[in-house]
C-alpha positions as CSV (number, residue, x, y, z in Angstrom):
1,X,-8.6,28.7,-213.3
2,X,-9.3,28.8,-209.6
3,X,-6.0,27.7,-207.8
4,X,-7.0,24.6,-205.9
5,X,-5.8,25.6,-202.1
6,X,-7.5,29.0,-203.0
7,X,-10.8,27.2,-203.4
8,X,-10.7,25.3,-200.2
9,X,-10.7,28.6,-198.2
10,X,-13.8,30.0,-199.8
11,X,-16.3,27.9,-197.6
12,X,-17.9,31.0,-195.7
13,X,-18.5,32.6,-199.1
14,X,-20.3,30.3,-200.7
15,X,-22.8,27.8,-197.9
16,X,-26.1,29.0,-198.0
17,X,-27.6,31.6,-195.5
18,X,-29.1,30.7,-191.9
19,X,-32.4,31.4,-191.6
20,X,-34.8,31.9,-188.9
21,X,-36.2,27.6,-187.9
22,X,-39.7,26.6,-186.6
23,X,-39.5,24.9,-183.7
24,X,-39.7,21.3,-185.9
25,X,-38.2,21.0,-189.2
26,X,-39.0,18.8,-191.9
27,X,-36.8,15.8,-192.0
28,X,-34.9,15.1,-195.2
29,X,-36.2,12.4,-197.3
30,X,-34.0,9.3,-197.4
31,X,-33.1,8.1,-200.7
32,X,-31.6,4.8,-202.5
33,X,-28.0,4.6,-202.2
34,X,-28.0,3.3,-205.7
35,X,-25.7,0.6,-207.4
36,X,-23.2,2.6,-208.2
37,X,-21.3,4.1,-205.1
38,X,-17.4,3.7,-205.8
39,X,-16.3,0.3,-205.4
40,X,-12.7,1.6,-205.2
41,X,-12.3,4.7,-204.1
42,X,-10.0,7.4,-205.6
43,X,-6.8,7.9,-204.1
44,X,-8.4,11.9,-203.9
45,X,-10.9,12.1,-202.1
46,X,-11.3,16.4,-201.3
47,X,-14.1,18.4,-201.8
48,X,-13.0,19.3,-204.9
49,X,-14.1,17.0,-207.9
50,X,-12.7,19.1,-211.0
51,X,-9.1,18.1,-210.0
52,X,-8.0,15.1,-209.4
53,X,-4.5,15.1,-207.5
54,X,-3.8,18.6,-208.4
55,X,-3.8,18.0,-212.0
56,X,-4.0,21.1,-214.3
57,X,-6.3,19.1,-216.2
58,X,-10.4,20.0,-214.9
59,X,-13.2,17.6,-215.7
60,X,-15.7,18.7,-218.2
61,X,-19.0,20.3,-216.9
62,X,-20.6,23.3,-215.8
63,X,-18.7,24.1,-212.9
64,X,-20.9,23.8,-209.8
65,X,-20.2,25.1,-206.1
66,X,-23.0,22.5,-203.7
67,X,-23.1,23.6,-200.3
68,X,-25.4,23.5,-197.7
69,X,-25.5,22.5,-193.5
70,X,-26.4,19.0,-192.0
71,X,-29.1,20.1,-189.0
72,X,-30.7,18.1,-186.5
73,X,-34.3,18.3,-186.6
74,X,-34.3,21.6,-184.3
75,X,-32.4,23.4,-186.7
76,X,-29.4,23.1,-184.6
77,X,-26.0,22.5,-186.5
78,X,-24.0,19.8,-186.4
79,X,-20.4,19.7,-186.6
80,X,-17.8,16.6,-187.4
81,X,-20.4,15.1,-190.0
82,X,-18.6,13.1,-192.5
83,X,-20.7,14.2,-195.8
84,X,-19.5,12.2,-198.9
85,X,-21.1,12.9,-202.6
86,X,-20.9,11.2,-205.8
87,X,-22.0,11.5,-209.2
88,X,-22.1,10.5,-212.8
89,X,-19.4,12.4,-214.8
90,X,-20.5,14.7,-218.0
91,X,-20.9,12.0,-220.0
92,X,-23.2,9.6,-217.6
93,X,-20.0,7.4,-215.9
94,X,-20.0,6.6,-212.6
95,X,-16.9,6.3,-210.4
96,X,-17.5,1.7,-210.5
97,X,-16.0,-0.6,-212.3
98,X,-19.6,-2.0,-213.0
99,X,-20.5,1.2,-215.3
100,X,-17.0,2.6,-216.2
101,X,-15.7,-0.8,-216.8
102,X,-17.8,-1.0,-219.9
103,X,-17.9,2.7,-221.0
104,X,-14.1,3.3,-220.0
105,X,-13.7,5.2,-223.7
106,X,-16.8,7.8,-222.5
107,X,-15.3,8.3,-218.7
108,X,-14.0,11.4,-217.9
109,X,-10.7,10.7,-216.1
110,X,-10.1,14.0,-214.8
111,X,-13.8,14.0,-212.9
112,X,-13.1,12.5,-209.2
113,X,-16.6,11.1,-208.9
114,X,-16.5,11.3,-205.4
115,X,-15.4,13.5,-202.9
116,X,-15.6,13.9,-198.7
117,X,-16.0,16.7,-196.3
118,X,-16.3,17.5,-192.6
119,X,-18.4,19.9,-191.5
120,X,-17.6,22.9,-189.5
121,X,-18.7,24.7,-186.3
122,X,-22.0,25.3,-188.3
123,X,-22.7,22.7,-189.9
124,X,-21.6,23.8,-193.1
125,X,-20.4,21.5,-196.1
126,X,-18.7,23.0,-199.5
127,X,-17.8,20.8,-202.9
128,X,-16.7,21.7,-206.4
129,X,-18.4,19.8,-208.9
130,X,-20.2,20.2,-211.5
131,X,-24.2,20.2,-212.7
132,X,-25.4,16.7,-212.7
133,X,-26.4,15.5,-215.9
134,X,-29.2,13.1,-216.5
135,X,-28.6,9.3,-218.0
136,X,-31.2,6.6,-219.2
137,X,-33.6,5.6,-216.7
138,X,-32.6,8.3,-214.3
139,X,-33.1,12.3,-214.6
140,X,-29.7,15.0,-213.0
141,X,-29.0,13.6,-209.3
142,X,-26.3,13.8,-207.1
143,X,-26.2,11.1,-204.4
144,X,-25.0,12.5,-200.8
145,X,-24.7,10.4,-197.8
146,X,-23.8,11.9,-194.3
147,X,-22.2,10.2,-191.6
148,X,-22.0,10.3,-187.4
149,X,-20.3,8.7,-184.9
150,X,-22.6,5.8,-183.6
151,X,-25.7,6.4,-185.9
152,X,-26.8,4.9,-189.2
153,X,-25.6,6.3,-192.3
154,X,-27.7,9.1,-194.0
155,X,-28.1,8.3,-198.0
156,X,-30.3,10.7,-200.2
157,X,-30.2,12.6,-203.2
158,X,-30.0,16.1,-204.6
159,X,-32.4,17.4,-207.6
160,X,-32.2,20.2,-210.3
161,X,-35.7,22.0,-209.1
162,X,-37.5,22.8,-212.0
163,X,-36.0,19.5,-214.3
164,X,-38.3,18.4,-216.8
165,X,-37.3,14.7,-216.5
166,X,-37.9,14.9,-212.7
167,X,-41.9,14.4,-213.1
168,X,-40.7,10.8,-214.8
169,X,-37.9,9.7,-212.0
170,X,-39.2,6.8,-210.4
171,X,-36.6,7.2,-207.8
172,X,-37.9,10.3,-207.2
173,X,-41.4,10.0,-207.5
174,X,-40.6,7.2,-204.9
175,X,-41.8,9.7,-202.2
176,X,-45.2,11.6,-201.4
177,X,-45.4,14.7,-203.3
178,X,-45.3,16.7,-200.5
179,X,-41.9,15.6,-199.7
180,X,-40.1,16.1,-203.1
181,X,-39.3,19.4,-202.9
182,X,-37.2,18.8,-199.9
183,X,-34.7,17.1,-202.3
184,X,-34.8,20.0,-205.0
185,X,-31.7,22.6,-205.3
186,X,-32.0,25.7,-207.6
187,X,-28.8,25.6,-209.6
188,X,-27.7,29.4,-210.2
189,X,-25.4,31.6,-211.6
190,X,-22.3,32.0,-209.4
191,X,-22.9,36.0,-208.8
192,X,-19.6,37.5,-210.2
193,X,-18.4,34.4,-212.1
194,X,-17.4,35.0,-215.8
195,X,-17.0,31.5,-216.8
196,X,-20.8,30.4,-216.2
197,X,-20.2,28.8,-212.9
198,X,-23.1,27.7,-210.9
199,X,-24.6,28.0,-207.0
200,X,-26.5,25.3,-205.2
201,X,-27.8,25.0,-201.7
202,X,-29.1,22.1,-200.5
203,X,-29.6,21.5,-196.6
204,X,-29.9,18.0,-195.2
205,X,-32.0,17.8,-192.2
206,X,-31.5,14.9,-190.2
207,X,-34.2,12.9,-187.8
208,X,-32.4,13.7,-184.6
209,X,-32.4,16.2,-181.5
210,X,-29.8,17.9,-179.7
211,X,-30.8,14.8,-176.7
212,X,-30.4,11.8,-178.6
């Protein structure tokens, strides 16, 4: 088991790679923030969503490692972001008492549902979590929202690319076609990992400039 403080130092291993930007990018589709962001947050609130409060305890999942860098519409970093995630746990329970209220004898309590992070002089964001797992009505998501200083909060989700169930997501299918892959990760093996961990990358590009 990966020693928690351990894991917090592995950022620059794990975000995805630069690459080389046109001049424009295409902006990040926004997405619902859906019913079921916490209502009470978790007295943890890391990056790290296997542990909660340094238990030895992990949740159950495939362990995933979702990183990726919040950009402004020139490709440009930007640092200080607040990025939060949240997601069902294994079993389809969200982090709110409106869902694990009812299905309190499913929840995982040793999944954090939620967790924070601030990005760093590129941009860069890191969480352990694991592989999002589908639920009725809705196929494997993870909702992330970004925040800045004195701008509207950023809400969208993250997609398994190649997901059967996404061709039936309304949520999804919510946007033009064209758009769709912008919200679609490839979930892969962790190179090196013996325990089936996974990789995904999934940059958010924001509809600002350097200027505004």
């Amino acid at each position: 088991m990966m020693q928690r403080r351990s894991f917090l130092t592995l950022g620059s291993l794990l975000l995805t790679t630069p690459g080389a930007f046109a001049q424009e990018l295409s902006r990040t589709p926004k997405q619902t923030e859906g019913p079921f962001y916490p209502d009470k947050l978790p007295l943890d609130t890391d990056n790290d969503l296997l542990q909660v409060n340094d238990t030895l305890t992990s949740a159950v999942g495939a362990v995933t490692y979702l990183s990726g860098r919040i950009l402004d519409s020139r490709g440009n970093p930007i640092r200080n972001a607040t990025v939060e995630i949240w997601q069902c746990d294994n079993n389809g329970v969200y982090l709110h008492t409106a869902d694990s209220g009812p299905k309190k004898d499913k929840q995982d309590k040793n999944f954090q549902g939620f967790g924070r992070f601030i990005t760093g002089s590129t941009g860069e964001y890191l969480f352990r979590t694991i592989k999002p797992v589908p639920y009725p009505g809705r196929t494997p998501h993870i909702h992330v929202a970004v925040k800045l200083k004195g701008k509207e909060k950023f809400v969208t989700q993250c997609y398994i690319a190649g997901e059967a169930q996404n061709e039936k997501d309304g949520v999804l299918k919510g946007i033009v076609e064209a758009q769709r892959k912008l919200l679609l990760a490839e979930f892969k093996p962790l190179k090196g990992s013996k325990i089936g961990e996974l990789t995904a990358g999934f940059d958010i590009v924001l509809g600002i400039t350097p200027d505004a």
